[in-house]
N, C-alpha and C positions, 0 to 999 in steps of 0.2 A: 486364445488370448490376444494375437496378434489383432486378428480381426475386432472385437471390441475394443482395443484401444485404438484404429483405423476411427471406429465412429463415434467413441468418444474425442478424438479432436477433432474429428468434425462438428463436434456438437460445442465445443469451447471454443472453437475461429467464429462459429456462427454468432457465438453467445459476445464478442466483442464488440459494440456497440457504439462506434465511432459520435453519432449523435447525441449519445449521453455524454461522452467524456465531453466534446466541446460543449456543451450544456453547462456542466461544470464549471466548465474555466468563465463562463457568464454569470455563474452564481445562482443557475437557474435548473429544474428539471425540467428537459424539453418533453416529458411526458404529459406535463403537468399546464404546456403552454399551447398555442395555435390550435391542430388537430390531434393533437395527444398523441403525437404519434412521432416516435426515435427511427425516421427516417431521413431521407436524403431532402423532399419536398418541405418537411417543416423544420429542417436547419435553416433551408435558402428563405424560407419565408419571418422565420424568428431571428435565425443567428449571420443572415448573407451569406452570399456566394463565396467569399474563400474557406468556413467550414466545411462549405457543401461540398465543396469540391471530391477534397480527400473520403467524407463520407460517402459518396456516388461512387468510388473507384474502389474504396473496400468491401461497402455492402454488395457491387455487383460481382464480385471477385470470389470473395470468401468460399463461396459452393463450390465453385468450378478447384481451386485452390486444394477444399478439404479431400476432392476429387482424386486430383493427380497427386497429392498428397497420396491417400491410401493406397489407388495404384502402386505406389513404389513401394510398400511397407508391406501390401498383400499380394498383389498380384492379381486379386482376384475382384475379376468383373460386378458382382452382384453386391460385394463389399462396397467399391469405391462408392457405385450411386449411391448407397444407404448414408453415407457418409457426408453426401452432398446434402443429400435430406435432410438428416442429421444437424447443417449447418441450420439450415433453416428453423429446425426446431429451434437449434441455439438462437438465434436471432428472435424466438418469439419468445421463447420464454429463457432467459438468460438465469442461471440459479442465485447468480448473487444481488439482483431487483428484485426478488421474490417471485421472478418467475412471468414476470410482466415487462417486456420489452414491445419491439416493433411490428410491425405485419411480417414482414420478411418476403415484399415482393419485388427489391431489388434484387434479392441473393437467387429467389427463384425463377427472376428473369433473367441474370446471370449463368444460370445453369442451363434454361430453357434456349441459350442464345450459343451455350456451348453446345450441347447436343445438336441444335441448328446447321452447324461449321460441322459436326460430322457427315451429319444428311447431304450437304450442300458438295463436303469434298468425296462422298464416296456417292455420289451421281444419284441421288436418289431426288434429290431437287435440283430442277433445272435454273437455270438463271432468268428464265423468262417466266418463270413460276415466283420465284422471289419478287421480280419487276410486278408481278400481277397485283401480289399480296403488299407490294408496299403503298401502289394505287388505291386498294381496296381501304388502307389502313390513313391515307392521304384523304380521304374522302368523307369519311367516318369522322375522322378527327378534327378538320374542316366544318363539319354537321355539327358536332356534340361539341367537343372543347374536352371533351369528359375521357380521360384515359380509362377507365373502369371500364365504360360502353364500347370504347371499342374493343377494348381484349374481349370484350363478353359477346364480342361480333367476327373478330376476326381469328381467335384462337381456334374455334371449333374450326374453322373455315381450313387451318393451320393442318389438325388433329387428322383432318380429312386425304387431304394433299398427302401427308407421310404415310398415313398408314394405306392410302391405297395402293401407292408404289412399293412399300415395303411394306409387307404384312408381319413378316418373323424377322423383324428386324430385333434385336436384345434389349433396342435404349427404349421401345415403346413404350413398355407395364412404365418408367421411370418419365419418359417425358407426358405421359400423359395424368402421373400423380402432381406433376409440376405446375400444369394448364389446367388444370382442376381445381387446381389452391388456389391460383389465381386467379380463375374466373371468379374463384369461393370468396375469396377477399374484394375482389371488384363488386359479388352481387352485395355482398354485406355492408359492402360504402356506399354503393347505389340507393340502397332504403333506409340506412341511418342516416345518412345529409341530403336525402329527398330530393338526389337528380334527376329523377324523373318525374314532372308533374304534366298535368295533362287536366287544361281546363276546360276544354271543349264539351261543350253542353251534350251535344249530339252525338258524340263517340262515348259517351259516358253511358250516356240510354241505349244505345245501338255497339255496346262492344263487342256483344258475341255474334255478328257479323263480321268482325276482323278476324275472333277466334277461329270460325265455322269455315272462313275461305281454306284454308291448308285441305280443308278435307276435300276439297274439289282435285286433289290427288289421284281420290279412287276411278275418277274416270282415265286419269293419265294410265294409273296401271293400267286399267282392264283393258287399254288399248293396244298396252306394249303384250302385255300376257295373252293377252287373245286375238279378237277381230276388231278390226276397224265397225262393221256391221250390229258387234255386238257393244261399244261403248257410246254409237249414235242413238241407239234404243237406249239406255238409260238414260243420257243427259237430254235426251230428246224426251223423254217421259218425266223428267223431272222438271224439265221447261215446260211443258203443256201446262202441268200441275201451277208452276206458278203463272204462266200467263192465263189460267182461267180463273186464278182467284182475283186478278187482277180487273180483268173483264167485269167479273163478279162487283168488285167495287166499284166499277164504272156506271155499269147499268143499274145497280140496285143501292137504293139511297141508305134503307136499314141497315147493309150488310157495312154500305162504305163509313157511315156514323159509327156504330160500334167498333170496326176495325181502327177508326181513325180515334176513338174516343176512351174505348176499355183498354184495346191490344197498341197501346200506345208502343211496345217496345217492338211490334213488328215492323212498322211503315213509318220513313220518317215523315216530316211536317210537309217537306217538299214534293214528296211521292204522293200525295193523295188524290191528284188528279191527272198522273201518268203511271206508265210503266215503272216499277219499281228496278232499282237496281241489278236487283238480286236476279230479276227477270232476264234482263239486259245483259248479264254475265254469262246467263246459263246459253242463251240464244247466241251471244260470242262465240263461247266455247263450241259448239254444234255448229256452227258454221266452220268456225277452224278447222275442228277434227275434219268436215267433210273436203274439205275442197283443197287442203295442203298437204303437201307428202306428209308420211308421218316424223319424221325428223323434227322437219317444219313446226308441222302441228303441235308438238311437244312444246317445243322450246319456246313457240308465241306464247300459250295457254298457261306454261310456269312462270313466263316473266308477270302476264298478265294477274297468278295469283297471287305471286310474293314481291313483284316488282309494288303493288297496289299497295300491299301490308307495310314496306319497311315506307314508303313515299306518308303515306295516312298517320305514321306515327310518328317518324321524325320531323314532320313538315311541321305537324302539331306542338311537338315537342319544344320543337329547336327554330321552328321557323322565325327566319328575320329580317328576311329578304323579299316582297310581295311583288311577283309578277303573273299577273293576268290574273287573279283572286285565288293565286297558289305560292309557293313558295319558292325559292331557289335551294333552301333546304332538301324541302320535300322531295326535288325534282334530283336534286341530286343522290337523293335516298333509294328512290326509285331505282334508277342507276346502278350504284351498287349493288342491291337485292337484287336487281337483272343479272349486273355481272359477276355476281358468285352461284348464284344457278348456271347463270352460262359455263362454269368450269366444273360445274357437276357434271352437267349434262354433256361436255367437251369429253370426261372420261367413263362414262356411260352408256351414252351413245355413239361417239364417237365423232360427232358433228367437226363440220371447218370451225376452227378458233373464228376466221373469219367472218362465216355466217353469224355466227352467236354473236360476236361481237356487234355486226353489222344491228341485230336485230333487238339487243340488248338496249345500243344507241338509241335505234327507232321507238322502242318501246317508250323511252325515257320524254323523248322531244316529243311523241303525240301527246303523252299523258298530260303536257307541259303547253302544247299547244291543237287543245283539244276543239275550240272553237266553238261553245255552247251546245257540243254534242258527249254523250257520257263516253268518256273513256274507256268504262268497259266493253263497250262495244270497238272504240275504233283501235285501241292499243294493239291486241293480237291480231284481229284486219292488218293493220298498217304494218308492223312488225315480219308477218307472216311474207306479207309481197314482197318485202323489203328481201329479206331472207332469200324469198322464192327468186326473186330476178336476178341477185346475185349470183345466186347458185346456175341458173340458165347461161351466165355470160363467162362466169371464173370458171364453174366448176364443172 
């Protein structure tokens, strides 16, 4: 009994809903005004900043609150979180609204930021790991303006860093129901207020080229899994393959009109009288894998394929900045998606923070100052040397 009433007051601290009540004394239901939403963001936007205030410091309170709350009533671990949660329920569905209040992602960043402080004091996150992830979240937020995008960027990124250091850690199953709802609620305001649009004619025709790059993966395993010998025969047969259909459009007029006129979504408008991209990528990668250590070779060939992915879609996105017929956006998107591979790959492989970083950088300014040669080609080149010479003099 103890225990159910533990999460039922958790569920009535949640269910209090500081943005209704000053709503009220407006004469208004803040449900019913700005984003419909009895939070902290459409007090300050409807009712100003000294409602907000107090609302921001209870909604982020409440969870952690219904927490150390039950602690003391139960004792018992697996209680309290439920209890936090619990608040959160209260918060989205309060019984005496009929059950229709707020999202409840300040109560569950509140939670999320307490379990944070236990990672952080009992050594499982370093401080130069938090420094990392507030860059990563600095960058992002800079790019987008969109809080949604970036939790929905940097939380996994978050998800990753804990549980690799502490796999059996207890608050996991709990922090990871928290970073889930959140993301859950970031994606669901992501496509009701249409933060993401993307007008570009060409990535519209040509997106499952963005989709298809991640799969250039299987050559990174089969490299790490097996031989060096045995992932330059695939990606080396997969480049033949695309440089003779390319040839193919070169030389013969029927084949290049059809591909360029039926198969409109293979080749773009600009590839019809060169080497396609896709060519240019495979021939990168095949040259990397052979001629850089393997370390090396990893880390240029990931930044090269998701460095290109997050640069292609933010630049698009959010670009607003235009330097040299790219973006300051894009470039610093790039960036990023370099530098959260680089901490994958920092505790996977094991690499110098310093090389990655090193090559992370490089990666980011070729792509940025590419000089009318395709990026794919010279980003892991560049990246890779960069890395390599480093390594000859530090390491």
């Amino acid at each position: 009994m103890v225990y159910v009433i533990s999460i039922v007051v958790g569920y009535l601290m949640g269910s209090i809903l500081p943005a209704y009540f000053f709503g009220r004394l407006y004469h208004l239901d803040i449900r019913r005004v700005g984003t419909g939403n009895a939070g902290t963001v459409n007090v300050y936007h409807t009712l100003g900043l000294i409602p907000a205030i107090p609302t921001a410091i209870y909604d982020a309170s409440k969870g952690v609150l219904a927490i150390l709350i039950s602690q003391r009533l139960t004792a018992n671990f697996v209680c309290a979180q439920l209890s936090g949660l619990a608040a959160i329920a209260g918060h989205v569905l309060p019984f005496y609204l009929g059950f229709r209040g707020g999202q409840g992602v300040a109560c569950a960043t509140g939670i999320m930021l307490y379990y944070l402080m236990h990672y952080l004091t009992g050594g499982v996150l370093s401080l130069y790991e938090v420094g990392f992830l507030f860059v990563v979240v600095a960058i992002f937020t800079y790019i987008t303006r969109q809080g949604e995008l970036v939790s929905m960027i940097v939380l996994p990124l978050l998800c990753y860093m804990l549980f690799s250091h502490a796999q059996h850690d207890p608050h996991n199953p709990f922090l990871l129901t928290v970073i889930a709802y959140i993301i859950g609620v970031g994606v669901y305001n992501t496509v009701k207020r249409g933060l993401v649009k993307i007008t570009d004619e060409t990535l519209k025709r040509h997106w499952w080229r963005v989709a298809a790059r991640p799969g250039a993966l299987t050559f990174i395993v089969i490299y790490l899994r097996n031989t060096q010998h045995m992932a330059l025969q695939l990606i080396g047969c997969v480049a033949i393959f695309f440089i003779l259909m390319d040839i193919v459009r070169f030389v013969h007029r029927r084949t290049s009109m059809f591909l360029s006129e039926r198969i409109k979504l293979l080749f773009k408008r600009t590839e019809y009288r060169k080497f396609s991209s896709m060519t240019v990528f495979l021939v990168a990668g095949f040259i990397t894998l052979l001629v850089f250590p393997k370390p090396i070779a990893v880390a240029a060939f990931t930044y090269l394929i998701f460095g290109d992915i997050f640069g292609k879609l933010f630049g698009l996105m959010f670009g607003r900045h235009k330097i040299r017929g790219k973006t300051l956006e894009g470039t610093l998107a790039y960036w990023g998606g370099a530098l959260i591979c680089a901490y994958v790959l920092y505790n996977t492989l094991h690499i110098s923070p310093l090389l990655l970083g090193v090559g992370a950088t490089g990666a980011a300014v070729t792509e940025l100052l590419s000089f009318n040669v395709d990026d794919n080609f010279t980003v892991p080149l560049v990246s890779g040397t960069l890395m390599r010479v480093i390594d000859m003099f530090v390491g």
